[in-house]
N, C-alpha and C positions, 0 to 999 in steps of 0.2 A: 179640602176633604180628601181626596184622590189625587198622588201623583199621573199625570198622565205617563211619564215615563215608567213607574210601575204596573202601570196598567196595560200596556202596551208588554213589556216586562212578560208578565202575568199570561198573559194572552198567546205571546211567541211560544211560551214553554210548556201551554198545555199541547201547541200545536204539534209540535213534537214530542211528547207525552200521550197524547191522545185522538191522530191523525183527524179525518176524518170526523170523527165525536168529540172533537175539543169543543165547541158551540151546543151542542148538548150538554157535553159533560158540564158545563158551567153552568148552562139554563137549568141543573136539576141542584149544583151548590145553591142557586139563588132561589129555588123553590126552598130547600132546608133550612134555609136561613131567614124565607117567610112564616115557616113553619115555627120556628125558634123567636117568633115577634123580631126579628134582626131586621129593621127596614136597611139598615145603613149597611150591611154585612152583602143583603142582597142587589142592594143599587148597586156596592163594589162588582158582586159577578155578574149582572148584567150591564155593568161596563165594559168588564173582560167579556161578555158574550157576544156583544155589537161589535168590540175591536178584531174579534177571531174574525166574526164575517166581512171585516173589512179590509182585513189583511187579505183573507182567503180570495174575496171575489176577483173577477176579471175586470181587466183594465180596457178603455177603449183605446182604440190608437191614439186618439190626439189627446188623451190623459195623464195627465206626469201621476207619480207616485208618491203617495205622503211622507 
């Protein structure tokens, strides 16, 4: 359905497109796209919206990085 490399993709470049509000910014694509009957349009941006905060969040110390 979804490359994850795409998605991942997707995600990096709203991060720098949209600092701070890339996680928003996605969660209101995937609203429009609930809006528009797109079930599949909006699972993509709440794919990209979970990967932004997963990129974003902090790491523990004894954590590797994905």
């Amino acid at each position: 359905m979804f490359d994850d490399r795409d998605i991942v993709g997707a995600a990096q470049l709203l991060i720098v497109r949209h600092g701070r509000n890339a996680s928003i910014w996605a969660a209101r694509q995937a609203d429009e796209e609930m809006a528009r009957e797109d079930i599949v349009g909006a699972g993509m941006w709440r794919a990209i919206g979970r990967t932004i905060e997963e990129l974003r969040r902090e790491r523990r110390a004894d954590e590797s990085f994905n």
